[in-house]
N, C-alpha and C positions, 0 to 999 in steps of 0.2 A: 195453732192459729184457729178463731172462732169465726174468722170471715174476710171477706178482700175484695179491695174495692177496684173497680178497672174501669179502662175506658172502652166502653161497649165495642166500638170498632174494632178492637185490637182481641175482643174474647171469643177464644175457641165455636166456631158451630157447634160440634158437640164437645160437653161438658166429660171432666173424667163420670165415672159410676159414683154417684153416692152424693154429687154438689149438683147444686141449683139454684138459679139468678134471684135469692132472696125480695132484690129491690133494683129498678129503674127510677133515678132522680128525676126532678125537672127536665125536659131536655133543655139544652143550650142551642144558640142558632148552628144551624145544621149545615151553612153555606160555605164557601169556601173561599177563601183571602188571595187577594192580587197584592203582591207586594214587587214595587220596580220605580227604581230612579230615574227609568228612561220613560217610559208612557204611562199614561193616566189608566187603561185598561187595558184588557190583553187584545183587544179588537185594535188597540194603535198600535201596538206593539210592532216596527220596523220590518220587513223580511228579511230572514234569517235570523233574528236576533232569539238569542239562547233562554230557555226554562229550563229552571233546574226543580227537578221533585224527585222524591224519591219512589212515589205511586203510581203504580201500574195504570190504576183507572185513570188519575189525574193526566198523566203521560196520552194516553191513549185518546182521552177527552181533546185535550190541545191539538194534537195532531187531526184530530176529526177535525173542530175547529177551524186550525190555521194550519194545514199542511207545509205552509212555507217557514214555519219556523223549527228552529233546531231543538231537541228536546235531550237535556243532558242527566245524569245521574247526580246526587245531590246527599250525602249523608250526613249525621249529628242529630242533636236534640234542637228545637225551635233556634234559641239564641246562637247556636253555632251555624245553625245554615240562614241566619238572619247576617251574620259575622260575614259569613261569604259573600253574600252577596253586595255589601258594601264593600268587599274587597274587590269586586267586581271579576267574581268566577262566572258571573251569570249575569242576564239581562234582567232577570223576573225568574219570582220563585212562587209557591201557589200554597196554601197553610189552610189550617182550618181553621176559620173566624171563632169557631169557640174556646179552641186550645189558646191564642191569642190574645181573649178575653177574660182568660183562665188565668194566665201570665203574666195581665198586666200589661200587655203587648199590644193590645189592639191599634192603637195609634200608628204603626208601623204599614196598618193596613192601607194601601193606596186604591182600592176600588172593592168591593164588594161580589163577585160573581153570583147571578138568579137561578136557583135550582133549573131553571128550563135553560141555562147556559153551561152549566156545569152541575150535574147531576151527583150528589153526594154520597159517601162509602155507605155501605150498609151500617146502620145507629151512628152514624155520626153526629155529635153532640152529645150522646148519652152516657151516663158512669151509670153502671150497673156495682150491686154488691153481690155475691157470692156467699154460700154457705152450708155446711153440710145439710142434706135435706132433709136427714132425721134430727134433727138439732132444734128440738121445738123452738125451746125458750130464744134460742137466740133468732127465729128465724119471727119471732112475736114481735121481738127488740128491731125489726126490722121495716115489717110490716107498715107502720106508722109512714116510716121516709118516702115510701114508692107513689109516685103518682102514675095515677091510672092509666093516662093519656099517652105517657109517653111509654110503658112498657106496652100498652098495647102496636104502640106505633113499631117500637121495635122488634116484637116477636112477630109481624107479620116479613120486616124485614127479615131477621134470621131465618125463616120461614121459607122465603122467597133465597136466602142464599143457600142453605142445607141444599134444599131441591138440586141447585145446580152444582153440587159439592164444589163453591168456591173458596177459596183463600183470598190472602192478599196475594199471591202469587200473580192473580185472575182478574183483569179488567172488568168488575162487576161494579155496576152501580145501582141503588133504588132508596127507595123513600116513600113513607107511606104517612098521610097528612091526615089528620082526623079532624070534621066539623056536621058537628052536632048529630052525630051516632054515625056521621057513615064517614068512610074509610076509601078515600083514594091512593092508589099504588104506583108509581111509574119504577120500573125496571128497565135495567140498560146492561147489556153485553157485547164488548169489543174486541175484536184481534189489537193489541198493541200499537200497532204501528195506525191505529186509527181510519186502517182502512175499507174498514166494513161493519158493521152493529146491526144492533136487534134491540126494538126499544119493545116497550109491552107496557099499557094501561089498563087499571082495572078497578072497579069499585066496589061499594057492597056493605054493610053491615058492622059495623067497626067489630061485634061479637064475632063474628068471623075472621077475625084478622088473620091468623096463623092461615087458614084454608087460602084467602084470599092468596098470599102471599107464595104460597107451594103453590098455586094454579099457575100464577105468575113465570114460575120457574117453568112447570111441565109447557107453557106456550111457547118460552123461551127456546125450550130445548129442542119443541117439534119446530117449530119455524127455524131455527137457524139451523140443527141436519146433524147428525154427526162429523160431516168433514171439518165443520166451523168448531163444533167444541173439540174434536180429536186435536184441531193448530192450534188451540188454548192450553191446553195439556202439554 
């Protein structure tokens, strides 16, 4: 295999030895899909009434949120937890507006959530390619596709998650928006159950992204203490 294309979300912090993220596409909207037959947002959404995700952050987000609602586990690919929920396993379920629109599915989308309502996974929206890093030729053939803006966007994210060695395991959330060279950051870290967080803002240089982004973390990490990351772990 001469390269592999992924969804930035879902790619390793660290890479095995010898590969490296040849190219960052376009990003796609980065926001996150309300999808429910029962209310128009997650703000109407009844007390009690069930979200089903399968995401830590997303899970954790809601519960920050709307404490009063029930937050269930949710598994398959888009179409089969879209299936569910029309079978009515769930009241609302939460998706990434760009996988969605990826799909073909976007219409499904019942509301739209605003990054400052629901704060997004690390690169979400981006497909990254891979490639061996000695691999000239191919990594030339690559070259061309990346746009600039959005891998810088994302290596300040991965940046900001390495620092806090998170996974998907880990209620992490951030995002970093680039206009006109400079470089805003918001980060988000929560206990699960949505009961306590640690957000962090930060600006700067778009050239500095990756820095920006590991400061992020180190704030993270001294503000919220060890006992907060040891119940994340």
């Amino acid at each position: 295999v001469d390269l592999a294309v992924h969804s930035m979300k879902d790619l390793p912090t660290e890479l095995a030895d010898g590969l490296c993220i040849a190219a960052v596409l376009p990003r796609g909207d980065v926001r996150d899909a309300f999808v429910s037959a029962k209310a128009p947002s997650l703000a109407e959404l009844p007390p009690g009434a069930v979200v089903a995700t399968s995401s830590l952050r997303r899970g954790a987000q809601v519960r920050r949120l709307r404490p009063d609602l029930r937050v269930a586990d949710i598994r398959g690919n888009v179409e089969t937890r879209l299936k569910k929920l029309a079978e009515g396993q769930a009241d609302a379920t939460l998706l990434a507006l760009a996988g969605l629109e990826r799909l073909g599915l976007a219409a499904h989308a019942t509301s739209i959530l605003s990054t400052e309502e629901m704060l997004p996974a690390v690169a979400q929206g981006a497909i990254g390619v891979t490639c061996r890093e000695a691999d000239a030729k191919t990594r030339a053939l690559l070259a061309p596709l990346s746009d600039a803006a959005s891998a810088t966007a994302v290596a300040c994210e991965r940046s900001f998650l390495a620092c806090l060695d998170g996974s998907c395991k880990t209620p992490i959330a951030g995002l970093a928006e680039i206009d006109g060279g400079m470089l805003r950051f918001r980060g988000l870290i929560l206990l699960p159950d949505g009961s306590a967080w640690h957000a962090v803002e930060l600006t700067g240089a778009a050239e500095h992204a990756r820095q920006i982004g590991f400061d992020a973390g180190e704030e993270l990490l001294a503000r919220a203490g060890a006992d907060f990351m040891s119940s994340l772990a």
